[in-house]
DSSP file (Angstrom, degrees, kcal/mol; ACC not computed):
  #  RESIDUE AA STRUCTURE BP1 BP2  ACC     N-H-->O    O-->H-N    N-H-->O    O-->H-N    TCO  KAPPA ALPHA  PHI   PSI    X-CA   Y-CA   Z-CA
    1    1 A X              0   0    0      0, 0.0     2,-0.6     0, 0.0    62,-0.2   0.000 360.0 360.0 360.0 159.9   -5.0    1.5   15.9
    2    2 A X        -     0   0    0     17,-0.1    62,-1.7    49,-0.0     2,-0.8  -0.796 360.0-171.1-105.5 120.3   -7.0    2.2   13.0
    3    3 A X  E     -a   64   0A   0     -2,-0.6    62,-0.2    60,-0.2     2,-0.1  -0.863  18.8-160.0-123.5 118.0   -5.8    3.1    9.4
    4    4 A X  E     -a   65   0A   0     60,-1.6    62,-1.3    -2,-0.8     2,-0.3  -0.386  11.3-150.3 -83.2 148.6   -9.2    4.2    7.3
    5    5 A X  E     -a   66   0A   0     60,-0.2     2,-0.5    -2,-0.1    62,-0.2  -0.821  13.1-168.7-145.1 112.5   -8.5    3.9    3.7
    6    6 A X  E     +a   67   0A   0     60,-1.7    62,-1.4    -2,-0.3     4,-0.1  -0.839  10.4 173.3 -94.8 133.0  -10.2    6.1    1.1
    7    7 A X  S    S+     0   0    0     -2,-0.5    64,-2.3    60,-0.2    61,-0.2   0.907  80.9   9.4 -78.8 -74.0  -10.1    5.4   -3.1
    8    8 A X  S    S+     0   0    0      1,-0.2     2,-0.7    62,-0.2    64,-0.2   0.942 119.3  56.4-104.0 -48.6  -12.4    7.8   -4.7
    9    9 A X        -     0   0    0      1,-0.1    -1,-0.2    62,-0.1    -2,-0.1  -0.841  62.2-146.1 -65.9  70.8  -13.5   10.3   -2.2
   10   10 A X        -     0   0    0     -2,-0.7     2,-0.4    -3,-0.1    -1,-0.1   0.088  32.4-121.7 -23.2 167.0  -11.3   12.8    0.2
   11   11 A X        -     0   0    0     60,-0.1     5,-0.4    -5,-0.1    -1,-0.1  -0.997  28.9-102.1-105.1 123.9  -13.0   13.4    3.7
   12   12 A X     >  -     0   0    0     -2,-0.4     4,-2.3     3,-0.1     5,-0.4   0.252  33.2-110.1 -35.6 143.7  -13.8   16.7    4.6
   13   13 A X  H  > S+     0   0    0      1,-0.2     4,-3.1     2,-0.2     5,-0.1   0.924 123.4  62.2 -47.0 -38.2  -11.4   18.1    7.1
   14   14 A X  H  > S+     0   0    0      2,-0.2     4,-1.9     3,-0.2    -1,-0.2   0.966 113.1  44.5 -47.0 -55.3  -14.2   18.0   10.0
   15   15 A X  H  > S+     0   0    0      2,-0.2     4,-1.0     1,-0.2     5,-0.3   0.897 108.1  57.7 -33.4 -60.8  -13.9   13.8    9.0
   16   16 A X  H  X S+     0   0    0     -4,-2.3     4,-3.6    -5,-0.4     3,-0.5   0.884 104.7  50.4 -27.0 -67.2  -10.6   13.9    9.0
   17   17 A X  H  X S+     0   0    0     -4,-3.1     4,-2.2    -5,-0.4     5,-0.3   0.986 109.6  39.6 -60.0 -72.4  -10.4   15.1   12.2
   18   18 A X  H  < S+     0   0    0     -4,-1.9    -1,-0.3     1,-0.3    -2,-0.2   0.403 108.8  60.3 -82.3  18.1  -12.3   13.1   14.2
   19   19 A X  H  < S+     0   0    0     -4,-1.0    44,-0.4    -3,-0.5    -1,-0.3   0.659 119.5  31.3 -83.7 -17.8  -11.4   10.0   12.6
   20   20 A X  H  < S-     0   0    0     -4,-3.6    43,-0.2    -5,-0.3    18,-0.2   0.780 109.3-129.8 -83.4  -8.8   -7.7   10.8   13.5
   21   21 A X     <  +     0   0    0     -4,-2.2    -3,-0.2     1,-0.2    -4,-0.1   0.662  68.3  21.3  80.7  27.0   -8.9   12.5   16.5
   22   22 A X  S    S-     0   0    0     -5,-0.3     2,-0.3    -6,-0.1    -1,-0.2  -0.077 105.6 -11.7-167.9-134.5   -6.9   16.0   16.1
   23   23 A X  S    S-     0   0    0     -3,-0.1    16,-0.5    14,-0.1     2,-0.4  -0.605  75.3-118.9 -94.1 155.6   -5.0   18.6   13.9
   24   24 A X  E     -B   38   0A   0     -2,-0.3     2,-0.2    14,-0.2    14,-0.2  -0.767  29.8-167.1-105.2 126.8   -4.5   16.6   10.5
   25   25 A X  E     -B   37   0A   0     12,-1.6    12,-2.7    -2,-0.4     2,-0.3  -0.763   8.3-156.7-131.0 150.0   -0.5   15.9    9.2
   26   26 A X  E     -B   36   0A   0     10,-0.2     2,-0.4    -2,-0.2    10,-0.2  -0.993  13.7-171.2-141.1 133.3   -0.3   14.9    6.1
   27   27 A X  E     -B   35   0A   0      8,-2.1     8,-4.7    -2,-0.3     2,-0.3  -0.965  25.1-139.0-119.7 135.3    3.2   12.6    4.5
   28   28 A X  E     -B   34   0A   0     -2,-0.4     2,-0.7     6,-0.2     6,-0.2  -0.639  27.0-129.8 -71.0 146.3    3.0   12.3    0.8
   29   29 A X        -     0   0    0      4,-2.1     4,-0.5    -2,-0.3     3,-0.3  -0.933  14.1-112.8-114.8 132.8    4.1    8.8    0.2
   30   30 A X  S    S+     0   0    0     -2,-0.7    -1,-0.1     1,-0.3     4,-0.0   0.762 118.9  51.1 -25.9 -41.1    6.8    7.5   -2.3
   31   31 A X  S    S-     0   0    0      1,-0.1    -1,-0.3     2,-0.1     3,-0.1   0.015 126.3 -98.0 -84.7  51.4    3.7    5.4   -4.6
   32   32 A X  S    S+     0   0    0     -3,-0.3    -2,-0.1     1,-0.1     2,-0.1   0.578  87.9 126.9  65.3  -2.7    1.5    9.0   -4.7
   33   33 A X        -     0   0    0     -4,-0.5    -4,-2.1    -5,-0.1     2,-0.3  -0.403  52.6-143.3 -98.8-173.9   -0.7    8.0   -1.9
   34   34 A X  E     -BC  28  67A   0     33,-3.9    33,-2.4    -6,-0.2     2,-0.5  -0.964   4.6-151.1-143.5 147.7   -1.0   10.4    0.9
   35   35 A X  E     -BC  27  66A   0     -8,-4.7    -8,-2.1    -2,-0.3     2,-0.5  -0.983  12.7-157.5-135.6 109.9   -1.3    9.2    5.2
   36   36 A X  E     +BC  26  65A   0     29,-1.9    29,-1.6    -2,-0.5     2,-0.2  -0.848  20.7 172.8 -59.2 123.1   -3.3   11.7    7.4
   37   37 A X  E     -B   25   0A   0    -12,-2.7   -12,-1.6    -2,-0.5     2,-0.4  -0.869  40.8 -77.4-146.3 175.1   -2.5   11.4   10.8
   38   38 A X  E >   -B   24   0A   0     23,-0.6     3,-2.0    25,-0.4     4,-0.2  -0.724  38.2-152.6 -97.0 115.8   -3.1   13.1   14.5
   39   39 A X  T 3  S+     0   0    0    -16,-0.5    -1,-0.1    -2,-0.4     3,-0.1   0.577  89.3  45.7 -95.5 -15.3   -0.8   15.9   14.3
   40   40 A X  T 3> S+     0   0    0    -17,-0.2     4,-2.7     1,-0.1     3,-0.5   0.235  75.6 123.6-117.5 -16.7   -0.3   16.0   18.2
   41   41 A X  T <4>S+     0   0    0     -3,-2.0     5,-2.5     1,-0.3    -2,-0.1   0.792  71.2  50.6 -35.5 -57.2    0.3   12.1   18.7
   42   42 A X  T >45S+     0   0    0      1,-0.2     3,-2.7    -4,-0.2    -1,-0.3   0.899 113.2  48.4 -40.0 -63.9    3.7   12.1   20.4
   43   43 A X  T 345S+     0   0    0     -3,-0.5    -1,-0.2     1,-0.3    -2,-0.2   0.827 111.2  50.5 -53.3 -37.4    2.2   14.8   22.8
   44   44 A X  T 3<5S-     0   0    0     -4,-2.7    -1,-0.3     1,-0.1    -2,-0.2   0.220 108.4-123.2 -94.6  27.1   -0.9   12.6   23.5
   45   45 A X  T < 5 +     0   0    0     -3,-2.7    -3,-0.2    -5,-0.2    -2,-0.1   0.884  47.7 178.4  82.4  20.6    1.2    9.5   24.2
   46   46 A X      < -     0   0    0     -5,-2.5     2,-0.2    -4,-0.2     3,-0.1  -0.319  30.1-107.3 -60.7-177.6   -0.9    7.8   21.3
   47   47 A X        -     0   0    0      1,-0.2    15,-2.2     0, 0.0    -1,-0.0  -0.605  42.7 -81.3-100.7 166.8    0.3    4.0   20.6
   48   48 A X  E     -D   61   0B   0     13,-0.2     2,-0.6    -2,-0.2    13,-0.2  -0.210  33.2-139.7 -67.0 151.9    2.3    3.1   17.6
   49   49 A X  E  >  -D   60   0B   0     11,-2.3     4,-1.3     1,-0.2    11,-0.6  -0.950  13.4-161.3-138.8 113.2    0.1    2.6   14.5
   50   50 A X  T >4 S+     0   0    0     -2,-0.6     3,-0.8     2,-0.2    -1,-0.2   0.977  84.9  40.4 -83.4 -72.0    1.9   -0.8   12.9
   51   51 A X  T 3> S+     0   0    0      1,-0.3     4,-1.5    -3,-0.1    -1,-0.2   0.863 111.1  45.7 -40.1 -61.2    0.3    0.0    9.5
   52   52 A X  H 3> S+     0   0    0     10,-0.2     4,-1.7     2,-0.2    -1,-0.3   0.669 115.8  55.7 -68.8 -15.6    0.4    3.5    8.9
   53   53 A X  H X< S+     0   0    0     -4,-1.3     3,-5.3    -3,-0.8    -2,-0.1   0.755 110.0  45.8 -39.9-123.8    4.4    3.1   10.2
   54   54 A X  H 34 S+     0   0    0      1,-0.4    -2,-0.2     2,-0.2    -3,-0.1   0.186 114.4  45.9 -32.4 -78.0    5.1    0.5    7.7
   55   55 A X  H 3< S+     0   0    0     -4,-1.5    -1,-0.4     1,-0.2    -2,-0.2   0.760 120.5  38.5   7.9 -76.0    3.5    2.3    5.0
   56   56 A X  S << S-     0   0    0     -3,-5.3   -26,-0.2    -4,-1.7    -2,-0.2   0.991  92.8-141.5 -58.5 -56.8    5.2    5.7    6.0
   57   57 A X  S    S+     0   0    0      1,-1.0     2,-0.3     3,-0.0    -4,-0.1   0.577  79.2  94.1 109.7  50.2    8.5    3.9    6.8
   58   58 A X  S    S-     0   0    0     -6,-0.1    -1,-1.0     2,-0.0     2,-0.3  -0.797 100.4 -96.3-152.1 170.5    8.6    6.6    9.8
   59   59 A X        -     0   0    0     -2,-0.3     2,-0.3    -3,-0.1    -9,-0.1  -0.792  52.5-162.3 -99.9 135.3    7.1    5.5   13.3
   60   60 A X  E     -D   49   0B   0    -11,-0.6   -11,-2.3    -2,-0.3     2,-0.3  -0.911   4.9-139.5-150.0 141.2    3.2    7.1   12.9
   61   61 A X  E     -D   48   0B   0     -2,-0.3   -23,-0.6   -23,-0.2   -13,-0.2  -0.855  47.5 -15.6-101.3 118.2    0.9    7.7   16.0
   62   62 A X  S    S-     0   0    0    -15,-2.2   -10,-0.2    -2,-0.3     2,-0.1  -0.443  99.6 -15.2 107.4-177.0   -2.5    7.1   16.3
   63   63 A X  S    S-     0   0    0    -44,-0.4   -25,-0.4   -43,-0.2     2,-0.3  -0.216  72.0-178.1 -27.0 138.5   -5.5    6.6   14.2
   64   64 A X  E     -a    3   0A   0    -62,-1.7   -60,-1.6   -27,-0.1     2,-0.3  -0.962  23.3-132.0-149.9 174.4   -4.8    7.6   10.4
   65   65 A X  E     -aC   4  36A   0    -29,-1.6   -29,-1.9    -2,-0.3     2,-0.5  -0.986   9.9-154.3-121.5 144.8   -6.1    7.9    7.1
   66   66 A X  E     -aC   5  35A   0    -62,-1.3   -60,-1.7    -2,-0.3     2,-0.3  -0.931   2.7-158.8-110.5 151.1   -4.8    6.9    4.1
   67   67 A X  E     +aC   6  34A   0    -33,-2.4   -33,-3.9    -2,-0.5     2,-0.2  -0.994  22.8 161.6-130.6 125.4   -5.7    8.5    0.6
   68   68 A X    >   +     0   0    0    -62,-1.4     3,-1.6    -2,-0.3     4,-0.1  -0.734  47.8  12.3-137.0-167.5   -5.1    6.3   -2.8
   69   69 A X  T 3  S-     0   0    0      1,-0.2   -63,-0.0    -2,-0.2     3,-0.0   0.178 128.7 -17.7  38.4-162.4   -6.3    6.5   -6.3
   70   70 A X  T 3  S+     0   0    0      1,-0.2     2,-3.1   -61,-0.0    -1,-0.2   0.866 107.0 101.6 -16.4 -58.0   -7.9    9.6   -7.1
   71   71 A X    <   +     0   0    0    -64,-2.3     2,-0.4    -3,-1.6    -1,-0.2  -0.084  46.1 156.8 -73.0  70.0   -8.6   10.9   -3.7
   72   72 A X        -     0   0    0     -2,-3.1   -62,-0.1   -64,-0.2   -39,-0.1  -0.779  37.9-118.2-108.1 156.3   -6.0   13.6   -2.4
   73   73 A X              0   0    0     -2,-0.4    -1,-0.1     1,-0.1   -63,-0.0   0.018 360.0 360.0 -70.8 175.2   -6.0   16.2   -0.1
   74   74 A X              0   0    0      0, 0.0    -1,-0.1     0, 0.0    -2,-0.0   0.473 360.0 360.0-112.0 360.0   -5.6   19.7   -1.1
């Protein structure tokens, strides 16, 4: 599984989407940075995503994005 990491520059939601492959869920995370993910994983059986888990500290499905520095959703 993939976790995409943007600094300076959100991705449009269309991006969004098809890197995570889905509806876009979004956990704020405890340092300010913010994890996109496939909103539907559970129902599409996705595989564990070891990174974006550890990160969240919650079990996270799929392809994800992460957002640091500057770059937050809206």
């Amino acid at each position: 599984m993939t976790l995409r990491t943007f600094t300076v520059v959100s991705p449009s939601l269309e991006t969004a989407q098809e890197i995570v492959g889905g509806y876009v869920g979004l956990i704020p995370l405890s340092n300010g940075d913010q994890l996109l993910f496939d909103e539907d994983g559970e129902m599409k059986d996705l595989p564990l995503n070891e990174e974006a888990s550890a990160q969240a500290n919650l079990p996270i499905l799929g392809n994800c994005i992460l957002l640091t520095g500057p770059a937050k959703w809206d």
